[in-house]
N, C-alpha and C positions, 0 to 999 in steps of 0.2 A: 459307519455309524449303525448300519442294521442288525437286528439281533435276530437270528435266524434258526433258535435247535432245532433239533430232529424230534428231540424225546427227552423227558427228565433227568435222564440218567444220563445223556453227555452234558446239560448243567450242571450236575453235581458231581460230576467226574471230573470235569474242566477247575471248579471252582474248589473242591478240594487240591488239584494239583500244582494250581497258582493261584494269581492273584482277580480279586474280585470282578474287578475291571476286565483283565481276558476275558472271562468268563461270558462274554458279550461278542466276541469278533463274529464278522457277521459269515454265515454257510455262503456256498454256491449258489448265484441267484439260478441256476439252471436247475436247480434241486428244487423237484416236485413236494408241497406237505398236503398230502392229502385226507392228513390224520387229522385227528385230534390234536392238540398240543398243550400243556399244564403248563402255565406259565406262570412264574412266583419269584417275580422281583423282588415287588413287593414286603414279600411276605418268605422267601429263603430263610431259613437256618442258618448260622455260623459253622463254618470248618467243623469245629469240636461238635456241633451236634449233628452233624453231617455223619461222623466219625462214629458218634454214637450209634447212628441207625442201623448198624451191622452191614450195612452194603449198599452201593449205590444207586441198586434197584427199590427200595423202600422207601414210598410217600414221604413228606415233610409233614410234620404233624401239623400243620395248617397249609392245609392244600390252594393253590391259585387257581382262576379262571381254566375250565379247561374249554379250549376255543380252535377252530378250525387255523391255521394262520399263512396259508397259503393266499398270495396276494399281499399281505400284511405288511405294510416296513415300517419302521424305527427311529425312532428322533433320541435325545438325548437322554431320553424319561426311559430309551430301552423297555419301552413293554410295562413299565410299571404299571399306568392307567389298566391296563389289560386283563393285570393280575389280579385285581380286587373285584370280592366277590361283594352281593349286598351284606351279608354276616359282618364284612371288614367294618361299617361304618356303622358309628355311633350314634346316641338319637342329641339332637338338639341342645340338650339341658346338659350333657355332658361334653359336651365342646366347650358353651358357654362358662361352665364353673373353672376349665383351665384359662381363662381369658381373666387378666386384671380386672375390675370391678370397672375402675379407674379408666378404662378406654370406652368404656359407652357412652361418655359425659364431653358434650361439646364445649368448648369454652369460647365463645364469644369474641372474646380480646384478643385471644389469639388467631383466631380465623381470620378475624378482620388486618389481623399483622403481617398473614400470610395473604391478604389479598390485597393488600397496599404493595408487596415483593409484583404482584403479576400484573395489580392497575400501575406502578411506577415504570416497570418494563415496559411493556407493550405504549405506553404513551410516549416513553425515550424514542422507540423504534419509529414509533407514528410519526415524531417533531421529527428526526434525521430525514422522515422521508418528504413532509413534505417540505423540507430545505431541501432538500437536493433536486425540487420539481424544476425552479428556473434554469437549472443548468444541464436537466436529464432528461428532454420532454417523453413520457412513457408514451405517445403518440410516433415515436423516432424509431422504427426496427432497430436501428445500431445499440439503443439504449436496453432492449430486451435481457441482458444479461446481469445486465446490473439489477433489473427491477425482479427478475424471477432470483436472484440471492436476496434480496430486499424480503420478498414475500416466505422465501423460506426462513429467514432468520427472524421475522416479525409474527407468522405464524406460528413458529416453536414457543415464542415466548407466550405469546396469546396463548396457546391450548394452556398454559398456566388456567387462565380466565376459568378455559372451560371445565377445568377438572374443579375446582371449586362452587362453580354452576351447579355441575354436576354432585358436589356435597349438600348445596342448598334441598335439591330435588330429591334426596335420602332424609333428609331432616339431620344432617351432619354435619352442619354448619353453625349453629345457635341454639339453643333454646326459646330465644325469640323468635317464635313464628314468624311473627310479623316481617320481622327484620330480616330473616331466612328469604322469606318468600320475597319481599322487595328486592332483594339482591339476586337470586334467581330469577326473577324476572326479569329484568333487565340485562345480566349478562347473555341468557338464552335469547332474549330478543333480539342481542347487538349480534348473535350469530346465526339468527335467520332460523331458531328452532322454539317453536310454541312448546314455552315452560311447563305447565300444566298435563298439556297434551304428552311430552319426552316424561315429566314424572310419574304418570300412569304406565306408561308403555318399558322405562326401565326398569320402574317396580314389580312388574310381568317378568319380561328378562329374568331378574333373579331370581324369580318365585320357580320358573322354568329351564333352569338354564340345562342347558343340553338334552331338550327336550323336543323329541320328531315330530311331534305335532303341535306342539302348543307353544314353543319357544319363541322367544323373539330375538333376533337376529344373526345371522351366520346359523341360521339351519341349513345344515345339507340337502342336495337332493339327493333319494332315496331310489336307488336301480326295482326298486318292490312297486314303486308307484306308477301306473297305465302310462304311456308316451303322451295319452293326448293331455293328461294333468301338466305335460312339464312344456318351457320354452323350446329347450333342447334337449339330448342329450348328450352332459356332458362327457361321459365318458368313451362315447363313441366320435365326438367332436374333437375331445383330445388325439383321439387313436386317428384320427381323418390327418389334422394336424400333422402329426408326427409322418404319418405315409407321406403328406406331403413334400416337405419340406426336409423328412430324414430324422433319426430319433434323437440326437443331438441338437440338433437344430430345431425342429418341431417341437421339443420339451420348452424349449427356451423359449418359443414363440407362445404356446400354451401358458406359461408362466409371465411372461409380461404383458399378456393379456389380461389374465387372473387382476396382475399384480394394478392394472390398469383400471378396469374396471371395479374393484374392489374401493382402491382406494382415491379415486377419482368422481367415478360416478357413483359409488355404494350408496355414501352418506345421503344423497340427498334423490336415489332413485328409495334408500327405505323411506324417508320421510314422504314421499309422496305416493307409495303403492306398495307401502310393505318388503319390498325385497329382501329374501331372505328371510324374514319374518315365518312363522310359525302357518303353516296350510291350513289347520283345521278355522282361523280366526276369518279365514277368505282373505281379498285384498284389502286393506289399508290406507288410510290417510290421515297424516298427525294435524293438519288443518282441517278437515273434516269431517267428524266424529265417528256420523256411518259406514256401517262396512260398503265396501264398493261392489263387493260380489258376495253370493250367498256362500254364511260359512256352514261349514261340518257341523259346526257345535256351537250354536245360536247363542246357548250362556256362556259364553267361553270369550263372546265380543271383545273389542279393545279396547272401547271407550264406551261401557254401561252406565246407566241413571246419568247421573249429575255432573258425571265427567266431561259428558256430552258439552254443557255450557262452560263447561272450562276448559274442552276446546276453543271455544270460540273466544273466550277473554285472555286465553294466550295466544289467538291472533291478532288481536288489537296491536301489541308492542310488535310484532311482525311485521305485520302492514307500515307501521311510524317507519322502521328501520330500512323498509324495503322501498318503502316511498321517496325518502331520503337519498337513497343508493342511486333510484333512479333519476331522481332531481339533480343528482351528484352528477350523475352522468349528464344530463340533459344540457347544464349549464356548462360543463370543463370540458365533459369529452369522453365517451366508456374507458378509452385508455388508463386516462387517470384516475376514473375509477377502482377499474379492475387494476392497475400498479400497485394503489393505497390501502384498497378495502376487499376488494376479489380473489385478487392472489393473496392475502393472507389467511383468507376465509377459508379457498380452498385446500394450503396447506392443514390450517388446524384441522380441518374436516379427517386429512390423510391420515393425520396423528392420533384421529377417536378412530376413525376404521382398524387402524393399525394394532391399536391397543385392546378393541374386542375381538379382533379377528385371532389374534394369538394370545390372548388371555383363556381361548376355548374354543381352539383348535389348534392339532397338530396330526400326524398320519396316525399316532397309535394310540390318539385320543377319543373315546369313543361318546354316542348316542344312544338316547334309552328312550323307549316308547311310554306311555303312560304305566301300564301294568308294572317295569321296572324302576321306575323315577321314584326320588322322592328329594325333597328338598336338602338333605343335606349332601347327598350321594349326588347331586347335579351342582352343590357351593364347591365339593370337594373335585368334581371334574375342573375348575378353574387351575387355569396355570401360570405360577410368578415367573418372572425371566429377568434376566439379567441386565434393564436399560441401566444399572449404575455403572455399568462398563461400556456403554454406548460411545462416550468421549473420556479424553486422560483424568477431568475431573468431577466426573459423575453431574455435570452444571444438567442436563436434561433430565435428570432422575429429578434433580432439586427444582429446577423449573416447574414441572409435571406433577411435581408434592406426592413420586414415590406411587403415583396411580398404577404401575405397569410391575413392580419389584413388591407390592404387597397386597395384592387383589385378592387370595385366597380368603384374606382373613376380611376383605371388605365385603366379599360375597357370601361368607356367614352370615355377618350383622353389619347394613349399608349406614349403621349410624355412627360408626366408630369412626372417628373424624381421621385423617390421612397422619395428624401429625402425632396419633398415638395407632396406628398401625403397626409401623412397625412392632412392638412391643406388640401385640396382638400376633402378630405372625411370626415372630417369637417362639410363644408361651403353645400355639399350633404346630409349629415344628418339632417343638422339643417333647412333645405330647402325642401326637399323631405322624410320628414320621413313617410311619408305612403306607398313612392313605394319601400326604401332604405331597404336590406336584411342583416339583423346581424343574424346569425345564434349562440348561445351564450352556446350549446353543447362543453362541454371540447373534444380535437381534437380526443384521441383514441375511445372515444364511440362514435363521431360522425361517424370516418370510419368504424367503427363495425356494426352502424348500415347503414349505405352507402352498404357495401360488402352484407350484407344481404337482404338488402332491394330493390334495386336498379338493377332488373333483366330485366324486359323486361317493356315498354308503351304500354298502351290502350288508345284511342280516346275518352273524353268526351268536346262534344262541341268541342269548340276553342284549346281547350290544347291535349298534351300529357302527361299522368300521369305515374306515377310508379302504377302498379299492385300487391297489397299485398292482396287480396280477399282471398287466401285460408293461408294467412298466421296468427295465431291468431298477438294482437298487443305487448302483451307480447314479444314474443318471438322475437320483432326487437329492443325490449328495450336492454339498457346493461346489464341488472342483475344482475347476480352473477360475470358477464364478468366486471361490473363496480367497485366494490371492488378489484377485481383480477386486475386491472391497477392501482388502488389506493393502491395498497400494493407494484406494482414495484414503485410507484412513490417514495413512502416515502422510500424504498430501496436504489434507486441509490440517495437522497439526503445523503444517509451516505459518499461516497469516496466525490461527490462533497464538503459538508461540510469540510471533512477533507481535501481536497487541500487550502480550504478558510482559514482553521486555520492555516497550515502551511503559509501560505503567510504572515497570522496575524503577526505570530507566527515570521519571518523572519525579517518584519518589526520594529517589537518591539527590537527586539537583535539587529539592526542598528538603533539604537534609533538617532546617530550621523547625520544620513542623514535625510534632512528635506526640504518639497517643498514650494519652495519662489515663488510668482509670477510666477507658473509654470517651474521653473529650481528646476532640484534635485543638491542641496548643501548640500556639506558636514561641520556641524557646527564647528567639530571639529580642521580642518584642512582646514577653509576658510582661516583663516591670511597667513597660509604659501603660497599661490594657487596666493595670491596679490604680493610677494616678489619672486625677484628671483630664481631660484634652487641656483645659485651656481655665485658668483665674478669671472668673466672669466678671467679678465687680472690677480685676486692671481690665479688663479688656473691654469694657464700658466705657472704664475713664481715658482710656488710652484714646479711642474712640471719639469723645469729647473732647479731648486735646485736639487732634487732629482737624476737626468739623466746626466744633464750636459749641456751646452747650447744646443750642439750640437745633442745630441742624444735626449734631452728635448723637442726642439723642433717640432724632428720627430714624440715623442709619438703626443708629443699637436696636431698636422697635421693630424697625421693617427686617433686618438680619433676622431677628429672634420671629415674626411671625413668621418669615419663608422656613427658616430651618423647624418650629416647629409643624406646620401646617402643611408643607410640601415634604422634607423629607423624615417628619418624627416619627409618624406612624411605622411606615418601613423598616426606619432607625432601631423601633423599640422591639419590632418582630425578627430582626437581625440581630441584633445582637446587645438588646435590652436596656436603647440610651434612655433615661430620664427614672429607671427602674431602680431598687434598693441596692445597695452595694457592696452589701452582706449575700448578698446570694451569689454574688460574680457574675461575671458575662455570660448572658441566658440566649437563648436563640429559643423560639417558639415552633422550628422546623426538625430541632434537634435537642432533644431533650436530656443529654448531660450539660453540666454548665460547663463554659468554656473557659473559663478561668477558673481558679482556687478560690473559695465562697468561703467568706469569715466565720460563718454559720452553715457547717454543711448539714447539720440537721432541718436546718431550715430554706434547702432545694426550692428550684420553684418548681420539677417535675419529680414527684418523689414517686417511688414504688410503682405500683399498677400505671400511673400517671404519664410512666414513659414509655410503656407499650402505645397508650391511648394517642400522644404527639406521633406515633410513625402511623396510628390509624387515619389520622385527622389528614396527616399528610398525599392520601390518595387523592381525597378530593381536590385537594388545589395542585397536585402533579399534575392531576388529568387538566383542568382550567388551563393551567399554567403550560403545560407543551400545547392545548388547544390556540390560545394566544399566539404562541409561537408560529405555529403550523399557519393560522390566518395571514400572519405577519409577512410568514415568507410565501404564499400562496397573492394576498392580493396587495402586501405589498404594507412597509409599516404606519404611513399616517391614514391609512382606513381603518386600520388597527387599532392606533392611537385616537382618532378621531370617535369611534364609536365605543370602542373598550375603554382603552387607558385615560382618555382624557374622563371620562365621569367616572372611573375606580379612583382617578387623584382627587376630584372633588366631595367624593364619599369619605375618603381620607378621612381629607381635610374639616370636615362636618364630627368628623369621630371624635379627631384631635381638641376643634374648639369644644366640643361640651365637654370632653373630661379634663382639658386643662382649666375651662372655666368654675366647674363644679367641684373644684379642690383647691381656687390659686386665687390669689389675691394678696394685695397688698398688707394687707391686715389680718391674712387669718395665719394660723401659725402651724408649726409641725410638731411634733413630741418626738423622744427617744423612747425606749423598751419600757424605761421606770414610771412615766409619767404616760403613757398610752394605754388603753383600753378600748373594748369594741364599740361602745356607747358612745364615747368620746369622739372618736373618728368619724364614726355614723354622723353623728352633728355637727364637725366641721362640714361637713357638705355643704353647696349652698346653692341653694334656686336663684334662679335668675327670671327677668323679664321675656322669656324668648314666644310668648304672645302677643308682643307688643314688639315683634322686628319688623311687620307690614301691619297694614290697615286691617286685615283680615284676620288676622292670627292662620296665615295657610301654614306658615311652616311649623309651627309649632303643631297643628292640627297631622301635616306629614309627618313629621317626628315623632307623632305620638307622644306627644307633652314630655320626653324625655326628658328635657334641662329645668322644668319648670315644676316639676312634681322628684325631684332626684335626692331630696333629702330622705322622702318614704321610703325611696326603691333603696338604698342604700342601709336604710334600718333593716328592712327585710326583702331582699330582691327576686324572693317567691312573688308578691303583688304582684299582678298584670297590670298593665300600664293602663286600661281604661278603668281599673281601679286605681290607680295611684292619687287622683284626687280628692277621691273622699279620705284615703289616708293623709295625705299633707295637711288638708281643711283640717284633721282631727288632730295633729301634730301642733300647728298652730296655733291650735285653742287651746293646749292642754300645757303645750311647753312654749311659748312666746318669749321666753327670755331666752332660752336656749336657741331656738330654729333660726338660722340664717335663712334671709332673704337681703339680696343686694340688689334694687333698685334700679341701678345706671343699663341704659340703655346697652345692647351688647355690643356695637361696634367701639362705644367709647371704654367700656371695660376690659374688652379685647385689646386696647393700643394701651392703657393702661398699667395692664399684666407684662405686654411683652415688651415696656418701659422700663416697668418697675421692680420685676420678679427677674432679678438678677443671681441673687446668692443670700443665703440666710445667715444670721449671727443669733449665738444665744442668749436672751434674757430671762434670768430665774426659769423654771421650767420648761419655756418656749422656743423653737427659732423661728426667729423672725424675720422677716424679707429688710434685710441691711440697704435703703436709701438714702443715708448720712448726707452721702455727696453730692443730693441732687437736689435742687430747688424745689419745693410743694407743685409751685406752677409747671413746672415742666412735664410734669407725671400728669394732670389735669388734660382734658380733650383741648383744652383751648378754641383756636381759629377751626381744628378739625369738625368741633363738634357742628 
């Protein structure tokens, strides 16, 4: 992998005589450079202008770095970073003008569509696990293996969360501040990092990135700086290392060390003291504002003026979560803890370490002190790599929303939201490919050789390098280490495979289900789905035959209130029973219709409207596996008992006032010709529901909903503690028009679900068809 010339002229010598790629094999690591060296990846000529130069001793007319490179070794970028000088790079305003317009602009809907993909994940993973608590107790050694894949597979999906957190804290996520900041807030809380406090300090990050003194995180330590400024050194702790243990061995132990401490302890030794963080700021703290030690450069603090108190109010949601964690603990057990919430915490954590630490670093990636820095020369030191080949179907790229394969162009401008990056990094490539860094190392061998390589900088010229002078170049290669990842890989593609087949596999045995214009229908049982369930007025009279009028009637009553009041609601959000039948089978979870809609202009989710149903759908994924998770944790009628039993009597509260506020014996329905908006507005009809106790409490809880709903219906902007003076004025002004039905609600209620069988049409009306039944029967009677 190392690229090692002597001198310009076996570059151009090499690369005239073959092919580009030779042009790279790497010299004898026993060969001394104690030169100079021009290095111009970069920035080389073609063969024919090679050709032109008259001989392969003559400069390239745009000369590369010339840099000491003894010590130096090579990653897949070969020396590119190395090559450019500050002339290579452009100022600001001409990057920005090759960047679509079009990618600065957050959209909203869509963000929110892309954080329903990582809230619906991560809440799947949550309910599987805690099912699987009463039969895996994570308190059980033997159980360890299961809960540390639990945590790996739970955390992948999670760092979804965080990389969107992390769009909130760029302002790449919305245009609504408000909205922004809400959602930021809370995701950084749920992972134990004060939002406020991480948005000052990444915003630093990119202001400085590959910056020796001012940076913040994954700065180097620097062999230039006095022994007593550092913990160690590591370059002589490696070299100690290796004597010990032997240089094969020793490298290995040096790099899982690295690999250990980086992405284990990293995340949460920067958040509490800076690590790695930039020296001139002193030490660090994301909870507590002040520097902890005196810095170099007083103005230079982390968290100046007003940031100060916005650390402290992104400790707030910290403390809730942390308090939580530990109460979690307190009452189950740390194990369980750390199974459900620990170990996933600290995988994602691995996943942010992972993704700065080789976004902006590799061995022949270099550092610049202030004098050389500037903001676009330190966006341009950022390097993309290749996680869409991490797995066979790039599922971790698409998890992670592409944070790791389009960084360069998120490090120009952190507002460019992830799902128009790409197209940014693009329009960068195709524009800047001399200064543009693709690092093209598959990701385990690059952090192999990251952990190994990447110990301490030396000063040549203008840069800061990685120091590998006593390391041979082998031994930063992957090796034997690169087989050994290539045999887990084709490993874990065996269970992945075999979930794929079973899906197959599932698919094929419901051969009956089949997707139309994106609705799953079912073919076999579309005609039925067009056709009623069931003829309500036979099935009334059928009823009355059976019972007796009298007693018939009461089952027909009490059928019709269970089925609407226990399961309508549900009914109507599944699959849209009691709804118009021109729109076809609706589902409020999934917004194409599911059946063939008579009217398909007239959708019930049209256009924007069905992004907005998979946004709506986070909120109740996450309720809905929480439920779950309680269910199978303490067990379901505690569940039932304090969730479900009062969500079915909320229903059921829903149910009776909108069926009462539309239904009646006597009020009627219109088709297309004889309907209008006015018209409908005043079939509504107010009811008595102040007068259901002595008190008017529930009506008073309700907030006069059923008794002011002819207002709310004309215009349902009114606030409800205005809706009375609207009714009063409705009243007075149209009293022929305004329903008001009088009868008490329990007896209009048994009425309805008597009487409101099936309609028949008379002259422009339908009308609730009661031919067959007695006056009396429909009356409360002995009930009342």
């Amino acid at each position: 992998m190392a690229f090692q010339p002597k001198s310009l002229a076996a570059v151009l010598t090499a690369a005239a005589a073959c092919s580009y790629a030779s042009a790279f094999a790497p010299a004898s690591p026993s060969t001394a450079r104690k030169t100079l060296t021009r290095v111009n990846v970069a920035t080389v000529p073609s063969v024919t202008d090679m050709l032109n130069l008259g001989g392969g001793n003559q400069e390239p007319q745009k000369p590369g770095a010339l840099i000491d490179l003894d010590g130096i070794a090579f990653s897949g970028l070969k020396g590119k970073a190395l090559s450019l000088t500050a002339d290579d790079f452009p100022d600001s305003g001409t990057v920005r003008k090759v960047i679509p317009e079009d990618c600065f602009e957050p959209e909203t809907a869509k963000s929110l569509g892309y954080l329903s993909v990582s809230v619906v994940g991560t809440a799947l993973c949550t309910a599987f696990g805690f099912a699987a608590l009463p039969y895996l107790d994570p308190a059980n050694i033997l159980t360890l293996p299961f809960w540390l894949a639990y945590s790996v597979v739970t955390g992948t999906v999670a760092m979804g969360l965080w990389v969107l957190a992390h769009e909130c804290g760029h302002g790449a996520f919305s245009k609504d501040r408000d909205l922004q900041d809400r959602v930021g807030y809370v995701l950084h809380s749920l992972f134990l990092v004060p939002y406020y406090s991480w948005q000052r300090s990444h915003a630093v990050h990119h202001r400085y990135t590959n910056h020796m003194e001012l940076g913040e995180t994954h700065v180097p330590e620097s062999e230039d700086v006095p022994a007593d400024e550092k913990m160690y050194e590591s370059i002589e702790l490696r070299k100690s290392i290796m004597d010990q243990f032997g240089e094969e061995n020793g490298i290995k132990v040096w790099g899982g060390l690295q690999a250990f401490l980086h992405l284990i302890i990293g995340w949460p030794a920067y958040l509490l003291w800076g690590a790695t963080g930039g020296p001139d700021r002193g030490m660090t703290n994301h909870y507590y504002p002040n520097p902890m030690s005196e810095p170099k450069q007083p103005k230079k603090e982390l968290f100046p003026g007003n940031w100060k108190q916005k650390v402290y109010q992104s400790d707030i949601g910290v403390a809730f979560v942390a308090a939580s964690a530990i109460a979690w603990a307190a009452c189950n057990g740390v194990p369980e803890m750390m199974a459900l919430y620990g170990g996933p915490l600290i995988v994602v954590n691995a996943w942010l370490v992972l993704y700065t630490w080789l976004q902006h670093t590799d061995v022949d990636v270099p550092h610049f002190t202030d004098s050389d820095h500037n903001f676009v020369r330190g966006a341009f030191h950022t390097i993309d790599r290749p996680y869409d080949k991490m797995d066979p179907w790039g599922a971790i790229d698409f998890l992670h929303h592409k944070i790791g394969s389009t960084h360069v162009a998120h490090h120009f401008d952190s507002t460019i939201p992830h799902y128009k990056a790409q197209v940014a990094t693009d329009a960068i490539k195709e524009n800047f490919p001399e200064i543009y860094l693709y690092e093209p190392t598959p990701i385990p061998e690059a952090l192999w050789r990251v952990c190994k390589g990447c110990a301490s900088v030396t000063k040549r010229g203008e840069y800061y390098i990685w120091d590998n002078k006593d390391i041979k170049e082998e031994l930063l290669a992957a090796g034997s280490e690169q087989n050994y990842l290539k045999r887990w890989q084709r490993v874990l593609k065996i269970p992945i495979r075999f979930v794929y087949n079973m899906i197959e596999a599932w698919a094929h045995r419901y051969k009956d289900w089949a997707l139309v214009d994106g609705s799953v229908i079912n073919n076999k049982y579309r005609v039925m789905i067009k056709q009623p369930m069931y003829e309500s007025i036979e099935l009334r009279k059928s009823i009355m035959d059976q019972f007796g009028e009298e007693n018939g009637i009461k089952v027909w009553g009490g059928l019709q209130a269970f089925l609407h009041l226990i399961i309508g609601w549900p009914a109507y959000l599944l699959w849209g029973a009691t709804g118009g039948p021109d729109r076809g089978m609706t589902n409020h979870y999934y917004p194409n219709p599911m059946s063939e809609p008579k009217q398909p202009k007239k959708e019930l989710f049209p256009g924007n409207w069905k992004q907005k149903v998979y946004q709506s759908d986070i909120g109740v994924a996450f309720v809905a596996a929480s439920a779950i998770a309680w269910a199978a944790c303490n067990g379901v009628p505690e569940m039932m008992a304090l969730y479900g039993g009062p969500l079915i009597v909320v229903n059921a509260w829903l149910v009776l006032y909108t069926w009462l506020q539309h239904t009646d014996v006597d009020v009627p329905h219109f088709t297309d010709s004889d309907h209008n908006f006015v018209r409908g507005a005043f079939h509504t009809i107010d009811r008595p529901y102040d007068k259901m106790d002595p008190w008017g409490a529930i009506d008073f809880l309700h907030h006069k909903i059923g008794s002011t709903h002819v207002a709310h219906h004309f215009d349902s902007t009114i606030p409800h503690y205005k809706a009375q003076v609207a009714t009063d004025a409705i009243k007075e002004n149209f009293p022929e028009i305004y329903l008001y039905e009088p009868t008490p609600i329990p007896e209009a209620l048994w009425r309805v679900c008597k009487g409101c069988a099936s309609v028949t049409k008379r002259g422009e009306y339908y009308i609730w068809n009661n031919k067959d039944i007695k006056e009396e029967l429909l009356a409360a009677g002995s009930k009342q």
